[in-house]
VEXROPA-765524 format. One line per field, with one value per residue (C-alpha): x, y, z; residue in one letter. Coordinates in pm, whole numbers, plus 50000, padded with zeros to 5 digits. Example, Ala and Ser with C-alpha at 12.3 -4.5 7.8 and 13.67 -1.06 7.14 Angstrom:
BEGIN
u: c(51230|51367)
v: c(49550|49894)
w: c(50780|50714)
res: c(A|S)
% end
This chain:
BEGIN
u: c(50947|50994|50678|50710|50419|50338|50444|50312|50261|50575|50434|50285|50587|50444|50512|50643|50540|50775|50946|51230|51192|51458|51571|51707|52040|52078|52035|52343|52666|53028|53051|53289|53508|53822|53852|53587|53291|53138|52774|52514|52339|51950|51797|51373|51226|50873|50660|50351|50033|49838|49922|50143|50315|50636|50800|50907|51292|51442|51596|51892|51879|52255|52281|52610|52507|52301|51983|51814|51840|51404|51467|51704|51475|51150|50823|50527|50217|50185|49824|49820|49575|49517|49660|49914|50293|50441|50749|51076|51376|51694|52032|52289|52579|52810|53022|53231|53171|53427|53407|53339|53067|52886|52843|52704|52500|52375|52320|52130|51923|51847|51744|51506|51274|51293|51133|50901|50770|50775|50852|51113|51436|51618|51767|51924|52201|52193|52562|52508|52604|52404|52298|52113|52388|52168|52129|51878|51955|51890|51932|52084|51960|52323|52446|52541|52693|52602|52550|52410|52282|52551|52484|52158|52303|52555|52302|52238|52553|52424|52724|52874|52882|53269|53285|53008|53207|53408|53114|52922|53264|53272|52898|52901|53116|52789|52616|52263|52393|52317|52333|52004|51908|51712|51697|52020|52196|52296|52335|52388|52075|52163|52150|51746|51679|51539|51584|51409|51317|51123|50900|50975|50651|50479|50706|50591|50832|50810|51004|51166|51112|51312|51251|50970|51179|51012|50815|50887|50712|50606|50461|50031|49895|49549|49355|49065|48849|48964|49140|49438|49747|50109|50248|50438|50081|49948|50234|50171|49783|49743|50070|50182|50525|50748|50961|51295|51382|51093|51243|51408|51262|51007|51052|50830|50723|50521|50379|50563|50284|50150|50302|50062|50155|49985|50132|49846|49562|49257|49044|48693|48498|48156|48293|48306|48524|48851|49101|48742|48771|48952|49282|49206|48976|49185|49279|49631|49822|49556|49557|49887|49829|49452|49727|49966|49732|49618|49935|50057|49768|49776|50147|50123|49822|49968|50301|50133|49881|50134|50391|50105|49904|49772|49701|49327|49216|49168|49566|49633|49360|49528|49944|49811|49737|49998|50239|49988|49827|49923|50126|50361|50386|50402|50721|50875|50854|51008|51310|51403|51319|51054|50897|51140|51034|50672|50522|50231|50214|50055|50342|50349|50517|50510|50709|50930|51263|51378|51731|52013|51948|52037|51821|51959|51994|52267|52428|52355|52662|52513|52383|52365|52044|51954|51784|51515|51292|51053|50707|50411|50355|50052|50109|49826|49998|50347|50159|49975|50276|50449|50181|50180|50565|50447|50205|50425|50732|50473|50308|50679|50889|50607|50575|50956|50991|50742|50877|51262|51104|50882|51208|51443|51109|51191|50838|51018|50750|50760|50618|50744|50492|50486|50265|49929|49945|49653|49416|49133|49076|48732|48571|48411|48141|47964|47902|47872|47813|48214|48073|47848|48033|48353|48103|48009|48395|48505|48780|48853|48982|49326|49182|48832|48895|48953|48616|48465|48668|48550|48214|48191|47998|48180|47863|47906|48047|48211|48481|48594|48572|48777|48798|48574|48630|48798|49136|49061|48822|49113|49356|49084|48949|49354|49386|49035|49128|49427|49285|48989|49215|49459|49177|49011|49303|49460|49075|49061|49321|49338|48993|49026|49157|48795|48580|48828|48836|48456|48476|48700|48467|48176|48324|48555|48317|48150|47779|47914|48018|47728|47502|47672|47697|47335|47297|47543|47276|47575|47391|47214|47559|47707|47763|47602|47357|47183|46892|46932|47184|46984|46707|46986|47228|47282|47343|47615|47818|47779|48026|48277|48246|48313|48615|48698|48609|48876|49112|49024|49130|49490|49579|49434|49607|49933|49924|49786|49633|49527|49344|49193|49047|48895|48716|48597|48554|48189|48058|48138|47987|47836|48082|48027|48071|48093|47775|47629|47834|47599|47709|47902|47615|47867|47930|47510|47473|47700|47542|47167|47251|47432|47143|46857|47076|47034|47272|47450|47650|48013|47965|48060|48281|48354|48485|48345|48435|48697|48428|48416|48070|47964|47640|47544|47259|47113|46850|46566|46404|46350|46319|46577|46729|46960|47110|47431|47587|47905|48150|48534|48634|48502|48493|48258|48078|48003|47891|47605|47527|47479|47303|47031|47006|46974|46691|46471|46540|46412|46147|46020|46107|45871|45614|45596|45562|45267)
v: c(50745|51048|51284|51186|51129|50856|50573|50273|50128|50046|49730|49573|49302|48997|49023|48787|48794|48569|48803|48736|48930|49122|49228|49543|49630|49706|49355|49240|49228|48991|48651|48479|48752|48661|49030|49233|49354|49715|49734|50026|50019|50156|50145|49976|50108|49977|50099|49940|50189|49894|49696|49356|49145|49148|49501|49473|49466|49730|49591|49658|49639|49612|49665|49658|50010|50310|50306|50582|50976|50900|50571|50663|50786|50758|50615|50434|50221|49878|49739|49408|49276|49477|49809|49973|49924|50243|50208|50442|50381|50572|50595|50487|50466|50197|49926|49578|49258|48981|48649|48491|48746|48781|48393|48373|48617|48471|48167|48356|48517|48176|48026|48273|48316|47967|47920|48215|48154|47775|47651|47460|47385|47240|47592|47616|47400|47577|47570|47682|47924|48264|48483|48782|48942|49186|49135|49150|49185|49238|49549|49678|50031|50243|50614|50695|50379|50046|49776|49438|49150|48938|48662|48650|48620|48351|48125|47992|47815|47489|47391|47039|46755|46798|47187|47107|46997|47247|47539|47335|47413|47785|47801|47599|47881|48104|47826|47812|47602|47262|46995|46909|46631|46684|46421|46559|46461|46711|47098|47374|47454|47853|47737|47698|48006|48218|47991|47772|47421|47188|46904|46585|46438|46686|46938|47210|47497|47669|48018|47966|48203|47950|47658|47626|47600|47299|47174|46848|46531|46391|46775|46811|46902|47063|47028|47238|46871|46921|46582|46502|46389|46442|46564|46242|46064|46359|46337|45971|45937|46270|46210|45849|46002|45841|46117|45956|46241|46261|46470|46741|47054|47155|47452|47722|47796|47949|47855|47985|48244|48222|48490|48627|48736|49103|49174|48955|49073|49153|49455|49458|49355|49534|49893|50180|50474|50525|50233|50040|49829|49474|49462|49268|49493|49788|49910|49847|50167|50359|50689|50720|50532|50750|51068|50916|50838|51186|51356|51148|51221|51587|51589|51419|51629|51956|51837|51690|51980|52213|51991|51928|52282|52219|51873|51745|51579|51224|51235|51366|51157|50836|50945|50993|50659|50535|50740|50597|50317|49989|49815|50105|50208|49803|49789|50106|49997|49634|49819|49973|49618|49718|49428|49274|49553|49490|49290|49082|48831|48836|48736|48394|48239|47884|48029|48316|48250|48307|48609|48348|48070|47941|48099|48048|48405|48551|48893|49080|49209|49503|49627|49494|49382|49000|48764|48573|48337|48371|48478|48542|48915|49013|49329|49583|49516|49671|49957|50047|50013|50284|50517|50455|50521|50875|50991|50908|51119|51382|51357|51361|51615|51802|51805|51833|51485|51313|51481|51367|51020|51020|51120|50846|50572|50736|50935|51342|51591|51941|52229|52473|52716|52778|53040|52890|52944|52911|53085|53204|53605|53651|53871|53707|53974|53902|53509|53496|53720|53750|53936|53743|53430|53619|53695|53338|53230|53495|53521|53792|53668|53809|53645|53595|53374|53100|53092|53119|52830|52603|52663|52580|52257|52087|52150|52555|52589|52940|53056|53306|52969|52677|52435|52334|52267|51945|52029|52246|51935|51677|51967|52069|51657|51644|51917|51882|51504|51608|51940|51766|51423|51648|51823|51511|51357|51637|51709|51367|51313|50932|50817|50466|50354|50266|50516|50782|50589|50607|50969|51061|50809|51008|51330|51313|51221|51371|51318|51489|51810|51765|51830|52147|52277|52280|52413|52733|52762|52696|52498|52843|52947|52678|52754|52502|52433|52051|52022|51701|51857|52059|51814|51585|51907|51776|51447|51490|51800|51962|51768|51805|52199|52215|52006|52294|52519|52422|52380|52763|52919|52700|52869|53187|53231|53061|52748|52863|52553|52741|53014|52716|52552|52862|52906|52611|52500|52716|52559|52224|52253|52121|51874|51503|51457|51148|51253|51271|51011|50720|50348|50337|50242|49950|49856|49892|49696|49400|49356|49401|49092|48902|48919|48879|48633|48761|48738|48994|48986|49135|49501|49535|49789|49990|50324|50524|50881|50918|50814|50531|50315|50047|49863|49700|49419|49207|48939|48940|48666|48645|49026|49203|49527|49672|50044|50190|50543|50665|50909|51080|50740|50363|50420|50703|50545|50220|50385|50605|50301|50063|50370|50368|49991|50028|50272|50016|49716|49924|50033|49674|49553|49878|49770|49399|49510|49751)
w: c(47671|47490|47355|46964|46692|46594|46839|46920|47270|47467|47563|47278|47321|47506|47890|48112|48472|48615|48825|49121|49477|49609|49950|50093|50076|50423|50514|50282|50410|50418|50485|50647|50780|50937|51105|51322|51114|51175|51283|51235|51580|51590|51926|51871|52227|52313|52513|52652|52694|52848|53228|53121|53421|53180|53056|52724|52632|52389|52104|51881|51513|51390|50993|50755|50623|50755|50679|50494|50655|50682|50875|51100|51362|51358|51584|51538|51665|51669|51745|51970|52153|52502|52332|52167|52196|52104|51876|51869|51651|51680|51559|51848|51690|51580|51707|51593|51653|51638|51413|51686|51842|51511|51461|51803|51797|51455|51653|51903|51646|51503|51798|51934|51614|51572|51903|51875|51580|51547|51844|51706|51971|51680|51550|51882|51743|51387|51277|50896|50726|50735|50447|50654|50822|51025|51401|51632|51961|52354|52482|52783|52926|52951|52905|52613|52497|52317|52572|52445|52681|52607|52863|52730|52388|52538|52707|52347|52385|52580|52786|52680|52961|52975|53113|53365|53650|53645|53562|53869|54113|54031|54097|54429|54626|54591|54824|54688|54342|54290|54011|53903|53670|53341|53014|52875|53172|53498|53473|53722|53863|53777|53452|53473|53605|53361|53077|52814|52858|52730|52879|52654|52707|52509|52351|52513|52603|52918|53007|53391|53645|53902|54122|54410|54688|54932|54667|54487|54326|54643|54757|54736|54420|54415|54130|54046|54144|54490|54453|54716|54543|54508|54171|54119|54090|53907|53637|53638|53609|53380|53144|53193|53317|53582|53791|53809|54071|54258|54563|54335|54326|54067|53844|53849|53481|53257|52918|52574|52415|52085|51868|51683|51324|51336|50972|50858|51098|50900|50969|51060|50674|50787|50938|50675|50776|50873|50843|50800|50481|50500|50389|50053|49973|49946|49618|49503|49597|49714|49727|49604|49277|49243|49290|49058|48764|48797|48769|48490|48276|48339|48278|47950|47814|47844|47723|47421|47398|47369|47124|46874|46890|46525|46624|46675|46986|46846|46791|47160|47291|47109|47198|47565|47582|47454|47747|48046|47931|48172|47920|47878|48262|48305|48071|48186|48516|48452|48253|48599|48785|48976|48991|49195|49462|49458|49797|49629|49900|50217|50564|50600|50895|50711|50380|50592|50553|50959|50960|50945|50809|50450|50214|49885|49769|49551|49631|49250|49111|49018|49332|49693|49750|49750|49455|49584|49388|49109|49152|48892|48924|48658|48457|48591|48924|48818|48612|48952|49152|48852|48917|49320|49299|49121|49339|49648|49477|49403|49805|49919|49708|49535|49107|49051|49254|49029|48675|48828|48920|48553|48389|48537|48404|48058|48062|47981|48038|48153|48244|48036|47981|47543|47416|47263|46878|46670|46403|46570|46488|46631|46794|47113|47211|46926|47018|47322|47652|47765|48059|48195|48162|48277|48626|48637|48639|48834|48578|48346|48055|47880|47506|47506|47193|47428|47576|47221|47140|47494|47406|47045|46930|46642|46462|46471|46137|46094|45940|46165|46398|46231|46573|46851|47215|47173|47201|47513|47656|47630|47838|48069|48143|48282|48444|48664|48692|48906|49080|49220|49327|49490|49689|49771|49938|50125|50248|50387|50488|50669|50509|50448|50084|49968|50068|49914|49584|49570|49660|49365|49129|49252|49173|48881|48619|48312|48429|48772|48556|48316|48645|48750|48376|48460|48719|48637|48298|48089|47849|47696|47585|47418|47026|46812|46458|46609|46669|46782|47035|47142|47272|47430|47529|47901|47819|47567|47593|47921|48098|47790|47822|48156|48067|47780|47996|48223|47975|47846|48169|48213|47903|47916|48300|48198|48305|48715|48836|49132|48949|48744|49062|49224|48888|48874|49234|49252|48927|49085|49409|49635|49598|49698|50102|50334|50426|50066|49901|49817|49692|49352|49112|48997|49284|49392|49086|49150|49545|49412|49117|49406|49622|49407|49237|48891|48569|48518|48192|48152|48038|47619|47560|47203|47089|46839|46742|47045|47297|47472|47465|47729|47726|48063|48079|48342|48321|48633|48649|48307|48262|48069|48166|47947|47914|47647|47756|47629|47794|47711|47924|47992|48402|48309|48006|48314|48605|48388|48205|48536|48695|48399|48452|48885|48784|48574|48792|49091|48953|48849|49200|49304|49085|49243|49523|49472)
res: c(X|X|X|X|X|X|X|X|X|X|X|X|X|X|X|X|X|X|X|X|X|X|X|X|X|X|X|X|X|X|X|X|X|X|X|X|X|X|X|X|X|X|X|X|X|X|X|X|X|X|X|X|X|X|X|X|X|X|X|X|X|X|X|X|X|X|X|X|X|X|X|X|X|X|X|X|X|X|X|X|X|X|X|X|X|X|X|X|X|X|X|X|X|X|X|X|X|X|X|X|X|X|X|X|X|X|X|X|X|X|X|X|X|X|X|X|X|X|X|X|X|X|X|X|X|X|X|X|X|X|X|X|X|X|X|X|X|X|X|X|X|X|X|X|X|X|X|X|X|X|X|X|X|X|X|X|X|X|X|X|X|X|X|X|X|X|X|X|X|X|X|X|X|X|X|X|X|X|X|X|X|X|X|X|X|X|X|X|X|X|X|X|X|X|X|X|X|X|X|X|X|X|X|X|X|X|X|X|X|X|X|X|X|X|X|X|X|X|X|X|X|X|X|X|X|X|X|X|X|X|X|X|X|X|X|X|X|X|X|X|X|X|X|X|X|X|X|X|X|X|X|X|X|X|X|X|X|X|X|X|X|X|X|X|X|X|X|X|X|X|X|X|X|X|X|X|X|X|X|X|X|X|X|X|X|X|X|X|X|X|X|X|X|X|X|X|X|X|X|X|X|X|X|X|X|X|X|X|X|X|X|X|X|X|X|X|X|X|X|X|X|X|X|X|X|X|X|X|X|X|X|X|X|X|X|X|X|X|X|X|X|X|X|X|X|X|X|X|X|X|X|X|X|X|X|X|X|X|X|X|X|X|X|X|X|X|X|X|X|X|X|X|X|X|X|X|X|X|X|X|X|X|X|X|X|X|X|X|X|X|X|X|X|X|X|X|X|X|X|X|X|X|X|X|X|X|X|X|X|X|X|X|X|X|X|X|X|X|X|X|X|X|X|X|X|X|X|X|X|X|X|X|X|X|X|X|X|X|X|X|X|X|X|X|X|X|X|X|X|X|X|X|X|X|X|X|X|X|X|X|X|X|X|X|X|X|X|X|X|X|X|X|X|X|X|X|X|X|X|X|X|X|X|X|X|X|X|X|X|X|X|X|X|X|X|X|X|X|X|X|X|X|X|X|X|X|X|X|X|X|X|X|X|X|X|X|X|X|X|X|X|X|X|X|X|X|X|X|X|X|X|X|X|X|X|X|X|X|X|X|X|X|X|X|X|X|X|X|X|X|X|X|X|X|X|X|X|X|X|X|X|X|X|X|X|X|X|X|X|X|X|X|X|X|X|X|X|X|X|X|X|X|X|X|X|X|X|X|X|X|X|X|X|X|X|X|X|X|X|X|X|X|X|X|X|X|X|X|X|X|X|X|X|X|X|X|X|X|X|X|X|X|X|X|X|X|X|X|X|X|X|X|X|X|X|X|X|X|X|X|X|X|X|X|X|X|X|X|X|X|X|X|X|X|X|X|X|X)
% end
């Protein structure tokens, strides 16, 4: 999306959010080979930090292709229960696998999430075809090689009834191997060592450790009564089961865990803090899409600020939207297929479709990465995921990354810097005090004309002065939008998702400026002929001329973002803290309604002169507060409005009370 007057929103065509998933490449691969197939090998060590009676085993990850130069080593935490298991992935190598290998160890694959997961012993015998060709495998600790756990692997393969005579005479020169009888008829007893089984009765699976040597069903069970009985009449009088075999020996085995699906663990709901807010709660993207939004804004004001320079700022205002408004950053993103990226869904073990077996996905021809099925997807969901993808580019690679990333959407913006042209011969001394505002700045201007112009009311009609500070306010609202969001991230830096977000509501915002436009006096200088402005000053302009203000000094220093922010950084302060951040007044608002269980209407929103207008009303018990503010944006334009209304309701709860 190209920087040209006059258009109309990209996605003013009706959307459709019926959307298909798609799967990493690195999981695609042949099928069917009749020759050996190559494997990427990375080595998943784990590491326990708490005491466990088992050690965990390493794992091997075997892909068709190499992953990405980022993934190929790398470590992380996963919580669990008792701890943390710390997690270290590694390239190893490579090796190849025959037909034969790779469909067993498919099998084996199979088989062991199946039970894991489900508990299900039928995907032992899974003979389908697969569609995931990556592997997942046992690991054996060697030097500088690959080294699977192929007889693990292999003990998937249940022996048929035919091979076991001869499997039980190769066994029985070792001395201690016996047959031993189970429902699906006699097996070596090395065969139930370490193994899987499963008690009939029930359905329970049990991991094997071994037998009990000397103890069988007519041996003394103990139960925690104190009761004397043999296991044979425990089995019988507890389960209704009749050993068959009562002098074989028992097995000794322990219960098959729960797994517990930690992808889905929620967070503590009631801590605020770090990592403190429950999943669902977290803003899409956060604080990537925040970062994102910012730098997209700021990119398309100065590019349009500088393409239209005899433009006013009702145009600018109105072909900025139309570059980063959520139906064009929806579209742009659904051109590139995005969507079919985008994780909407919570892990589900019931709906996960287990590595191996039939899924019915198609390989695209166009690029290797499988087609899953539909899934409704709504619109503001891709256009935050667009302006995620931006702020991660921008985290990651710096401003070039996002433009590159912007350019390949179809949004082309630079950062050219182009020489501000524009008629304004006049001399500044004689409007305002250059000096003094120069000391409160602590910038010396290079054309004073530029602070004229951020301070000038459109009501100062001059002729020597044929604009106001609009233009500059629409530069200077982008430009502090992204220095103070940048600041506010890399300043807290792991702050959960929504206490950051109310950070950056709390301080990018016009009242916010309006308050330290106060504070610096710079109401006495602002150049105007209303006398209704100048009873209401704070209230309407002082926020905006900070904003021009802003704007005055990214011109005037050539486009020096840095210079802009140490200008405006002691105007600003103090700025909001953890300490001094207080609840979002819409946010204040919705609780208070909730829990005095008042009605509290959906806010009615309106623009007007380029400002946006919201009226907010709630009905107390009959009672009806209602407040309208206006402000450059609605988010604004809300939060004053609901903050008027939390004022009047507690003051009539104050007043019941007293």
């Amino acid at each position: 999306m190209a920087i040209d007057g006059g258009s109309e929103c990209a996605g003013s065509e009706p959307y459709l959010d019926e959307h298909v998933k798609y799967i990493p490449r690195e999981l695609v691969g042949s099928h069917g080979s009749k020759c050996e197939t190559r494997y990427e090998c990375y080595l998943i060590e784990l590491q326990l930090n708490f005491q466990y009676d088992e050690k965990p085993r390493n794992i091997l990850l075997a892909v068709h292709e190499r992953l990405d130069n980022d993934l190929e080593n790398f470590n992380f935490d996963l919580n669990v229960d008792r701890g943390k298991v710390a997690v270290n992935v590694k390239d190893v190598g490579y090796f190849t696998l025959s037909p034969d290998e790779v469909a067993i160890c498919q099998q084996f694959q199979v088989a062991l999430f199946g039970i894991l997961l489900k508990h299900n012993l039928d995907k032992l015998h899974n003979d389908g075809l697969t569609m995931f060709n990556y592997l997942l495998l046992p690991f054996l600790s060697a030097n500088d090689e690959i080294s699977v756990d192929w007889k693990c692997i292999y003990a998937v393969l249940y022996p048929k009834r035919s091979s076991l005579n001869e499997h039980t005479d190769r066994c029985s020169s070792e001395g201690d191997r016996y047959r031993v009888h189970t429902k699906n008829g006699l097996v070596c007893s090395c065969m139930l060592e370490n193994a899987l089984v499963c008690t009939p009765h029930n359905g329970h699976i049990y991991c094997t450790k071994g037998f009990l040597d000397g103890i069988d069903g007519n041996s003394c069970f103990n139960p925690k009564n104190g009761e004397s009985i043999t296991y044979k009449d425990h089995f019988k009088k507890s389960h209704g089961i009749c050993l068959q075999f009562e002098r074989q020996n028992l097995l000794h085995g322990k219960h098959m865990f729960t797994v517990q699906n930690y992808l889905q663990r929620s967070r503590n709901p009631n801590k605020k803090g770090f990592g403190g807010y429950h999943d669902k709660e977290m803003p899409r993207g956060t604080p990537f899409r925040i970062i994102g939004d910012s730098f997209l804004k700021y990119a398309a004001s100065q590019q349009l600020f500088k393409t239209y320079q005899n433009r006013h700022e009702g145009f600018l205002s109105h072909e900025r939207e139309q570059i980063i408004c959520n139906a064009s950053l929806c579209k742009l993103g659904c051109d590139r297929n995005i969507p079919g990226f985008i994780r909407n869904e919570e892990f589900d073990l019931k709906t996960w479709i287990i590595p191996g077996t039939k899924s019915g996905y198609e390989v695209s021809s166009w690029k290797k990465v499988y087609i899953g099925a539909t899934r409704k997807i709504k619109s503001k969901v891709v256009a935050d995921v667009v302006e995620a993808l931006i702020g991660a580019y921008l985290v990651a690679g710096g401003e070039k990354a996002a433009l590159s990333f912007m350019s390949w959407l179809g949004i082309n913006v630079d950062f050219v810097n182009v020489p501000y042209m524009r008629t304004f011969n006049v001399k500044a001394e004689e409007h305002i005090n250059v000096n003094y505002l120069e000391s409160l700045l602590r910038y010396k201007f290079h054309d004073a004309s530029l602070l004229v112009e951020a301070l000038t009311h459109g009501s100062y009609m001059r002729p020597e002065i044929p604009g106001s500070y609009q233009r500059l306010e629409f530069l200077g609202d982008a430009v502090l939008d992204y220095l103070m969001t940048l600041h506010l991230y890399y300043k807290y830096d792991g702050l959960s998702p929504g206490l950051l977000t109310d950070l950056w509501s709390a301080s990018v915002n016009n009242n916010c400026y309006a308050q330290s436009a106060i504070r610096a006096g710079l109401y006495k200088n602002i150049l105007h002929l209303s006398p209704d402005l100048k009873r209401n000053i704070e209230e309407i302009v002082l926020g905006d001329v900070m904003e021009s203000i802003a704007g005055a000094i990214y011109i005037d220093s050539g486009c020096d973002k840095e210079r802009v922010f140490e200008s405006m950084r002691p105007l600003v302060e103090p700025l909001v803290t953890l300490e001094t951040l207080g609840l979002h007044p819409i946010r204040e608002l919705n609780e208070l309604c909730q829990k005095m269980q008042y009605h509290f209407d959906k806010p009615v929103v309106s623009r007007k002169n380029g400002m946006t207008y919201v009226t907010v009303e709630v009905e107390a018990k009959g009672d009806v507060h209602k407040a309208s503010r206006y402000a450059s944006d609605r988010k604004s334009a809300e939060k004053l409005a609901c903050k008027d209304v939390l004022k009047t309701l507690k003051e009539s709860v104050s007043q019941q009370f007293n």
